[in-house]
C-alpha positions, -999 to 999 in steps of 0.1 A, spaced: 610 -451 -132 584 -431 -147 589 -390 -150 569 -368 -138 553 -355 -169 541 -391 -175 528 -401 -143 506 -373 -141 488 -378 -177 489 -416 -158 466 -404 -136 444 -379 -156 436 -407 -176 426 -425 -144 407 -400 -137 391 -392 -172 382 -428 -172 365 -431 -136 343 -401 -138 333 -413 -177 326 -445 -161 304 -426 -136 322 -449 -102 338 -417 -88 302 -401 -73 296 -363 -70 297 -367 -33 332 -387 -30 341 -359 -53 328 -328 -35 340 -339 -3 353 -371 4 330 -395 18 288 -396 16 271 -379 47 253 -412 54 261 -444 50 240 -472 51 248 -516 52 217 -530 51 220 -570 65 186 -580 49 177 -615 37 173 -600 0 167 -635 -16 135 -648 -3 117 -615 -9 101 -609 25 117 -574 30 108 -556 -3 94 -528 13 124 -518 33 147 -523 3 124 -502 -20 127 -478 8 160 -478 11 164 -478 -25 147 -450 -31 160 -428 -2 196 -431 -13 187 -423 -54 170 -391 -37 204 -384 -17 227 -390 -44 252 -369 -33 248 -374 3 238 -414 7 258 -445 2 242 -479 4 248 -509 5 228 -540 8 243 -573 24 221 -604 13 225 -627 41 200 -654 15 232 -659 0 261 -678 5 282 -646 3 262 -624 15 257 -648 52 294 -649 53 304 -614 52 266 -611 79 283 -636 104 318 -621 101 309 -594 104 291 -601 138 252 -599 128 227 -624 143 196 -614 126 184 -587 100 204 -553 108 202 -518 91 235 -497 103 238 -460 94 270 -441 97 283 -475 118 254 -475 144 221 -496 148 205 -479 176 194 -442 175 176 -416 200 143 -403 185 125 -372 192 136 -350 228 120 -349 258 93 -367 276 86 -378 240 123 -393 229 130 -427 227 160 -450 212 155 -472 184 171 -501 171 171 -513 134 172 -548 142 147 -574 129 125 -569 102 106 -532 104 74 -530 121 95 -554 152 119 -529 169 112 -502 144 95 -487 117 98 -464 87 86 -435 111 118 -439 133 137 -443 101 130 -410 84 134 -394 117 172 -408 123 178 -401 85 169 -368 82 190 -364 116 220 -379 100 220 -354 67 219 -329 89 248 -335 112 259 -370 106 271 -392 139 253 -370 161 219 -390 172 237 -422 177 233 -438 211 261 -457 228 256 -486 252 263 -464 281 240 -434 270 214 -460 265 221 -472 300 214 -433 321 185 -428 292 165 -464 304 175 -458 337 155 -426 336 127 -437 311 110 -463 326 76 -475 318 50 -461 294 30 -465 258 23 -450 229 -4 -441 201 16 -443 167 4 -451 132 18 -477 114 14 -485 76 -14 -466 80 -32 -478 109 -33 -469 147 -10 -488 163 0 -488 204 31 -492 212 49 -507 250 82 -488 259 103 -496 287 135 -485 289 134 -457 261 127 -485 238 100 -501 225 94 -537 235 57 -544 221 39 -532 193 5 -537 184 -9 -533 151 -43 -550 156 -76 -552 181 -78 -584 203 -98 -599 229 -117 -570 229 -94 -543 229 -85 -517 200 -44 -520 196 -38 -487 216 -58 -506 249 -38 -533 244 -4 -512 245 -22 -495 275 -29 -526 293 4 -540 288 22 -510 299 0 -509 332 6 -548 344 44 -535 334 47 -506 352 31 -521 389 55 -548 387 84 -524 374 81 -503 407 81 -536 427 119 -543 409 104 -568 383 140 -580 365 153 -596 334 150 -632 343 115 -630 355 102 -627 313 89 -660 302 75 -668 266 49 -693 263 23 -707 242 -18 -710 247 -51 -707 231 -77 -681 234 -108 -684 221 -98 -713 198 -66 -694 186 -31 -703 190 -15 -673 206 19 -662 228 20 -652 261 44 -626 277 49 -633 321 62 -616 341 67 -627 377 40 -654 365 14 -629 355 0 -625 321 15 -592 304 4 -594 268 -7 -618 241 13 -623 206 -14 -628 177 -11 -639 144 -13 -605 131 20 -596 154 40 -626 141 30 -627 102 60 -593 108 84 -619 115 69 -648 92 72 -670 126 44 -687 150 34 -666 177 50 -686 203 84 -676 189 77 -639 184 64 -641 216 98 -653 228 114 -621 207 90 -596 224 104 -613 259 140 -608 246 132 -572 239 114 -568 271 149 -585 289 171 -563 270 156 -531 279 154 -546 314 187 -549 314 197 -515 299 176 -500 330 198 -519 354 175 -546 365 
């Protein structure tokens, strides 16, 4: 058995050794645990997302103290593992344990999710929001299932003028969240008419009880180009472009199917 003279210079040269080694961080130190912290389920390998991991990157070296991240490669064979295990379908960003977030207050707030690559559910606009949220008072702009539930339920059906890496974009919420974002003119209309238009057909058939299983995805061309279609009750809602779908490096028929999935989801959330 070791006296107690020993074990202690034991563990002062443990502790010599980790801070030398620079493992034991100024935050763990000062109080424990980081403020935020961020697992990032990103495909890493095939280089797609290198904007949001620079982003990442760089938010967390200019939190030292108060950010801990860490990046889960699901291009991997490790990194999918510990991705499926731990219950992820598809690319996830989860801060302080949660993926979805309430943005802004008021008429103006609506809840995020950092699912899918940025620019599909969210973008770096909803991100600094939620992260400047969490280093102030960390856990407190998480939504829960059921919070997100009386928020949709409320919400309902509008649209958005937002910028996006620069440009105008128009954005569909129903719900709280958004379902549709536009980041380009087509068919005639500037991306903030389309977001308009969509939310219109939306919001007639919303206050005739339009519900989940009444979204369909499917595939035409207009004008020559390949694009997806969003129904609803058999009516045209919206059009996915190649300009939507290069986000998700997919054919517009299949984004057009995860635009429908987002539109069901929220449906859902409101109850219908």
């Amino acid at each position: 058995m070791l006296q107690r003279g020993s074990a202690w210079r034991g563990w002062a040269l443990a502790i010599a050794w980790v801070v030398a080694s620079g493992t034991w961080s100024a935050a763990t130190a000062a109080n424990g645990t980081p403020k935020v912290k961020i697992t990032a389920y990103i495909n890493e390998s095939s280089g797609c997302q290198e904007a949001t991991i620079k982003y990442l990157k760089a938010f967390a070296a200019k939190h030292p103290r108060d950010v801990a991240l860490e990046i889960v490669d699901f291009g991997s064979a490790a990194g999918a593992e510990r991705w499926q295990a731990d219950g992820y379908h598809c690319q996830a960003i989860v801060i302080n344990g949660a993926t979805q977030f309430r943005v802004g207050s008021g008429q103006a707030a609506h809840v995020t999710r950092f699912e899918m690559p940025e620019g599909v559910r969210w973008s770096f606009a909803d991100m600094n929001t939620v992260l400047a949220q969490e280093l102030r008072a960390p856990g407190t702009s998480a939504v829960s299932d059921e919070d997100l539930e009386k928020l949709a339920r409320q919400a309902g059906v509008g649209w958005r003028k937002t910028v996006w890496s620069g440009k105008v974009s128009g954005e569909v919420i129903v719900g709280a969240q958004v379902v549709f974002r536009f980041n380009k003119g087509f068919g005639g209309k500037s991306a903030v008419q389309r977001a308009q238009a969509a939310a219109a057909v939306l919001k007639r058939l919303y206050q005739a009880g339009l519900r989940a299983e009444e979204i369909r995805a499917r595939t035409r061309k207009v004008n020559g180009e390949a694009v997806g279609v969003i129904e609803a009750r058999g009516q045209g809602v919206t059009v996915v472009t190649d300009t939507e779908a290069d986000l998700m490096q997919r054919p517009p028929l299949q984004v057009a199917q995860v635009w429908a999935l987002n539109l069901r989801d929220a449906l859902r959330c409101a109850g219908r």
